[in-house]
C-alpha positions in Angstrom: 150.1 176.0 -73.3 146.2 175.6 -72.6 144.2 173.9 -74.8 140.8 174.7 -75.5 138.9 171.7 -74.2 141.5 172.5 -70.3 138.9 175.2 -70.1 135.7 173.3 -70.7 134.8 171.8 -67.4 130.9 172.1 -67.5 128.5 169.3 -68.8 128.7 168.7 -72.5 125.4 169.4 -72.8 122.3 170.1 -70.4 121.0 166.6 -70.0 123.6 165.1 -67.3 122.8 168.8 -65.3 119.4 168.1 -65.1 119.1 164.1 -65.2 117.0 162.4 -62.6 119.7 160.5 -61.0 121.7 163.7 -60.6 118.8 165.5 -58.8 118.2 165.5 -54.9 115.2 164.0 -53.9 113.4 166.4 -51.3 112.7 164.6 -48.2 109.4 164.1 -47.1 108.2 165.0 -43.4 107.2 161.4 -42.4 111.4 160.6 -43.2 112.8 163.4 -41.1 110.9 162.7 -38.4 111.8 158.6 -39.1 115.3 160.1 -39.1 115.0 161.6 -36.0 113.8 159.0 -34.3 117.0 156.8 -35.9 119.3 159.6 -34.1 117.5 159.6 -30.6 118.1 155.9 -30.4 121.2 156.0 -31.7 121.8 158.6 -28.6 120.4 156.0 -26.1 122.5 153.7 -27.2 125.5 155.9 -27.2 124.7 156.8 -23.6 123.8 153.6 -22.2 126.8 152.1 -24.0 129.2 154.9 -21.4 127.1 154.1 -18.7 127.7 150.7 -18.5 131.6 151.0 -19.5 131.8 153.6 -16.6 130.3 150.9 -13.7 132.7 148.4 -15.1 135.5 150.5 -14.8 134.3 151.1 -11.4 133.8 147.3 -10.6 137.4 146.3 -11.6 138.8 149.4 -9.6 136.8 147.9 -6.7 137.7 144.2 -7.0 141.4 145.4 -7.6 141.5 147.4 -4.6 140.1 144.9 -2.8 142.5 141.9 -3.8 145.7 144.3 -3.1 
């Protein structure tokens, strides 16, 4: 059997739907393009991180094959 208050899933009234804390805060230009920057570098990282695990992979291949 459903109960009356099974159906009630909204807010009980219209403060929490229109609280500050449940609002998004619209970002400003100056922190997307902060945000951006965060992502390029995050890229470089990323890349330089595979570029550098790639040589050593490459080193010890080399070393190997030469000490066999």
């Amino acid at each position: 059997m459903i109960a009356d208050t099974d159906l009630q899933v909204g807010p009980k009234s219209a403060h929490p739907s229109v609280s500050v804390s449940g609002r998004r805060h619209h970002r400003t230009s100056f922190s997307e393009v902060r945000a951006a920057r965060r992502q390029r570098a995050l890229q470089l990282v990323a890349i330089s991180t595979g570029l550098l695990s790639v040589s050593v992979a490459a080193s010890a291949a080399v070393v190997i094959g030469l000490g066999a």
